[in-house]
C-alpha positions as CSV (number, residue, x, y, z in Angstrom):
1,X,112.9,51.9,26.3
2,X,112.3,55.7,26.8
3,X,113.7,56.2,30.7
4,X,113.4,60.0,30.6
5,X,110.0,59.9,31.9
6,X,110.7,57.7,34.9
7,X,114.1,60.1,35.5
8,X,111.7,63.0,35.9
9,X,109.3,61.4,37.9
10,X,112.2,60.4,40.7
11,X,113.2,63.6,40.6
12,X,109.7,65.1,40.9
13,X,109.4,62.9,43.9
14,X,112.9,63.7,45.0
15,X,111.9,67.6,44.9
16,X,108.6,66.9,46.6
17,X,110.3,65.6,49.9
18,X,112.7,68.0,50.1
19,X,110.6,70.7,50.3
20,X,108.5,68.6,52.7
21,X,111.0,68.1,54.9
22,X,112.2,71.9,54.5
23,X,109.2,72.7,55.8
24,X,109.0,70.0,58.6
25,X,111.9,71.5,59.7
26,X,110.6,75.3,59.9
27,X,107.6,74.3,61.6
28,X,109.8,72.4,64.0
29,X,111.9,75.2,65.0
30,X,109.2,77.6,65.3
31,X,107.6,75.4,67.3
32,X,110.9,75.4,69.3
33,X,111.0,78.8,69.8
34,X,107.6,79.7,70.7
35,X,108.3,77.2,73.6
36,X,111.3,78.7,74.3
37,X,109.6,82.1,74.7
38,X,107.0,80.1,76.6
39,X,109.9,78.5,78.8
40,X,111.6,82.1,79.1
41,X,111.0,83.6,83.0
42,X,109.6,86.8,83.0
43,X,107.9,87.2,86.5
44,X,111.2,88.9,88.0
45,X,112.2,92.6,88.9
46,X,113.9,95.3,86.4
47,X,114.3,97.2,88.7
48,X,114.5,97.8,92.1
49,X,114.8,101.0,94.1
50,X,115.9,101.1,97.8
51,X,114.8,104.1,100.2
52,X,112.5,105.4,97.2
53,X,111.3,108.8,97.9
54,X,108.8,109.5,94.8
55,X,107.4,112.6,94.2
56,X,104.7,113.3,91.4
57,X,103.6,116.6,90.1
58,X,101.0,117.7,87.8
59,X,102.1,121.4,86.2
60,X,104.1,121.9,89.1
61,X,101.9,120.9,92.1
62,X,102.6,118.1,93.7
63,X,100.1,115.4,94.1
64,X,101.7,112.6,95.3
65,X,104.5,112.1,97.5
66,X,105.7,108.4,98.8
67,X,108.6,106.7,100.9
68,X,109.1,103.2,100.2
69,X,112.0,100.4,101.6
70,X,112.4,98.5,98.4
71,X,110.9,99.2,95.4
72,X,110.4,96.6,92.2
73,X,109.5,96.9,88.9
74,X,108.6,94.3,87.0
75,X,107.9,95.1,83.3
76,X,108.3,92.1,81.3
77,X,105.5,90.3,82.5
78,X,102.2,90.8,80.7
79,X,100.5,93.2,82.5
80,X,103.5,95.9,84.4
81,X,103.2,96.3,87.7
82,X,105.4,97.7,90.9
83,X,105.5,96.2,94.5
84,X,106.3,97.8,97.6
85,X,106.8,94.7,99.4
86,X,107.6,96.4,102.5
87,X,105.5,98.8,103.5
88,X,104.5,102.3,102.2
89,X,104.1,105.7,102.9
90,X,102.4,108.3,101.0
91,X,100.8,111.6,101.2
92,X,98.3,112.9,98.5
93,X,97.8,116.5,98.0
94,X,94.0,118.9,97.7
95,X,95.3,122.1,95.7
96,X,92.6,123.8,98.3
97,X,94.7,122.3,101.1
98,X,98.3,122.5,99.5
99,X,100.0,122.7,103.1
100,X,97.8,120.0,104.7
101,X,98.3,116.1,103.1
102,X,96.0,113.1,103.3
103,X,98.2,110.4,104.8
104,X,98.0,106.6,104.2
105,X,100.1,104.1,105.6
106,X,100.0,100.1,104.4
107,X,102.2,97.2,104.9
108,X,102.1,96.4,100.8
109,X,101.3,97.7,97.9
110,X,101.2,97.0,93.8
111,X,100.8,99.6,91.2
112,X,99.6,98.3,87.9
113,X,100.7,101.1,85.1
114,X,98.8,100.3,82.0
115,X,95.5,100.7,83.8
116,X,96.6,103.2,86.7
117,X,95.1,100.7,89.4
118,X,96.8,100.5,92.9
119,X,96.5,98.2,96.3
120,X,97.4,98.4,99.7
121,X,97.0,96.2,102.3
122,X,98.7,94.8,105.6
123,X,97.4,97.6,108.8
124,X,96.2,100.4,106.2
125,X,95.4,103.4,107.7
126,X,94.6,106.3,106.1
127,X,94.4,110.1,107.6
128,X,92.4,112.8,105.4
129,X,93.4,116.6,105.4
130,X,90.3,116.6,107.3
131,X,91.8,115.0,110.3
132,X,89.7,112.1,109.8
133,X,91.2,108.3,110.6
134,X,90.6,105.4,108.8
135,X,91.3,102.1,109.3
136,X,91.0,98.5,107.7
137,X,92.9,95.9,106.0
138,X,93.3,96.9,102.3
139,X,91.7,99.3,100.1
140,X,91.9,99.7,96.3
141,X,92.0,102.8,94.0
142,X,90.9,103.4,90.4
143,X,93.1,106.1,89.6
144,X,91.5,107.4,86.2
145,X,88.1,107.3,88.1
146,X,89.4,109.0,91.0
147,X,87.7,106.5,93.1
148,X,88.9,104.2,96.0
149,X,87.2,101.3,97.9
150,X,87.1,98.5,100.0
151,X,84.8,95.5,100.8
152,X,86.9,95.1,104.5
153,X,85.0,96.4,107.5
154,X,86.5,100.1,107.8
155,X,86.9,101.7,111.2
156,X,86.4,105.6,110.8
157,X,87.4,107.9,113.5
158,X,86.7,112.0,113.3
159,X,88.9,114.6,115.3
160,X,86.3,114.8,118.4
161,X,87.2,111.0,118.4
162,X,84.0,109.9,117.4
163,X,83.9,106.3,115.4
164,X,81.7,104.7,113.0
165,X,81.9,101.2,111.6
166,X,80.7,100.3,108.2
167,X,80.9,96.6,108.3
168,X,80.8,96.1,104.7
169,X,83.1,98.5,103.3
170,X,82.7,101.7,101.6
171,X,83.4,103.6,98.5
172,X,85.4,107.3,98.4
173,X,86.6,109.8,95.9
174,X,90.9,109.7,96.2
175,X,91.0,112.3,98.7
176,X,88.5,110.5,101.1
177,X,86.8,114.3,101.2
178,X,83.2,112.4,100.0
179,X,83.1,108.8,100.9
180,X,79.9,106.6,101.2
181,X,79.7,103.9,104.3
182,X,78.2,99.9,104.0
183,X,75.9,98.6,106.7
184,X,77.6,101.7,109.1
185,X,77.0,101.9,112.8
186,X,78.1,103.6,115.7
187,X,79.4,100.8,118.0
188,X,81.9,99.0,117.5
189,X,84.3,96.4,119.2
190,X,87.8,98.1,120.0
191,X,89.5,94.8,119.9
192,X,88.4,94.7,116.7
193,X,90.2,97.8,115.6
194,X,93.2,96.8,118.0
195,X,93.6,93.8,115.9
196,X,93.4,95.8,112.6
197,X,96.6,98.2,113.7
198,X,94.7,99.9,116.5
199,X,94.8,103.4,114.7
200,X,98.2,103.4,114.4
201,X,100.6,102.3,111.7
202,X,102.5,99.4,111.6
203,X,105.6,98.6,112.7
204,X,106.6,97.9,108.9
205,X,105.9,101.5,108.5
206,X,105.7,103.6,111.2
207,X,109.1,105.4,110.5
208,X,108.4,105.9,106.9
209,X,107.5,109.6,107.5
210,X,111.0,110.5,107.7
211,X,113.4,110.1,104.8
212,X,116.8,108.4,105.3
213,X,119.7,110.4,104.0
214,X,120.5,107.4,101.6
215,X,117.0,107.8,100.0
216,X,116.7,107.9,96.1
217,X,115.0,110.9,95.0
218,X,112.9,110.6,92.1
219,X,110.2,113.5,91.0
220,X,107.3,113.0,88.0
221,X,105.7,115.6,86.4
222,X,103.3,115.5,83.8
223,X,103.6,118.8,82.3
């Protein structure tokens, strides 16, 4: 009896599940690993910068100046973003106005990098170098569009100390010099502004406009 045919044919089949199981096993531990990555916490801070003091300059002129308690970075997440957790203080610069600031003051605030977007909310309050006052309870800003906005009801006071409401939010360029009002009016309830910070800063942030001497210094300039 000729045996060399069924001597290839076990080992044929001896080859065959070997490189099946070969296989089973890749797949297995790739499977592993993608839920290990999956499993892997991301969502926690990189870095974190106490008394922050950030200064941002465009060929040399400063545009954006902020005091923070505690900054954190988080950049192994999926989309980056910063959090000032408590409070924040920043002035933005008009190279027609160099010497005169816009102000704003928030309780919070996230910076997402990769699309230049930023939040504020908690007792915003924002001063232009205008003297005008504005107050509500968050605003947003589109960095690359140069364009901030709010859907809260925004309390706006001018230097005479007149008011106007707009009940339904309103849209501005980044300097608040142009800004366009919702459903505005000219009466208002000042409880309603009392509860909203009153005009004035919170306590979270009221003494951000001074720097501590243990502040970190950090200055950005694009050119």
């Amino acid at each position: 009896m000729n045996l060399l045919p069924k001597i290839i044919h076990r080992k044929l089949v001896a080859a065959i599940l070997f490189i099946a199981a070969m296989l089973f096993g890749i797949v297995s531990c790739e499977e592993n690993i993608s839920q290990a990555k999956k499993d892997k916490k991301t969502d926690f801070p990189s870095k974190i910068i106490y008394n922050a003091y950030i200064v941002q300059r465009d060929s040399g002129f400063v545009k954006i100046r902020f005091k923070a308690p505690i900054l954190q970075k988080y950049e192994f997440v999926d989309t980056p973003y910063i959090e000032a957790k408590k409070g924040l203080y920043l002035e933005f610069f008009d190279a027609k106005k160099p010497k005169t600031p816009g102000k704003l003051w928030a309780d919070y605030a996230k910076f997402i990098e990769p699309q230049e977007f930023y939040m504020a909310k908690g007792h915003v309050k924002v001063i232009n170098n205008e003297g005008q006052t504005f107050v509500m309870n968050s605003i947003y800003w589109d960095k690359k569009d140069r364009k901030m906005y709010t859907s809260d009801t925004v309390f706006i006071t001018d230097k005479n100390g007149n008011t106007f409401v707009a009940a339904n939010g309103m849209r501005a360029k980044d300097d608040f010099s142009e800004y366009t009002l919702k459903n505005n009016s000219g009466n208002f309830n000042p409880k309603n502004m009392s509860d909203m910070g009153g005009g004035k800063p919170s306590p979270k942030t009221d003494s951000l406009e001074s720097v501590p001497t243990n502040t970190l210094k950090v200055s950005l300039d694009k050119h």
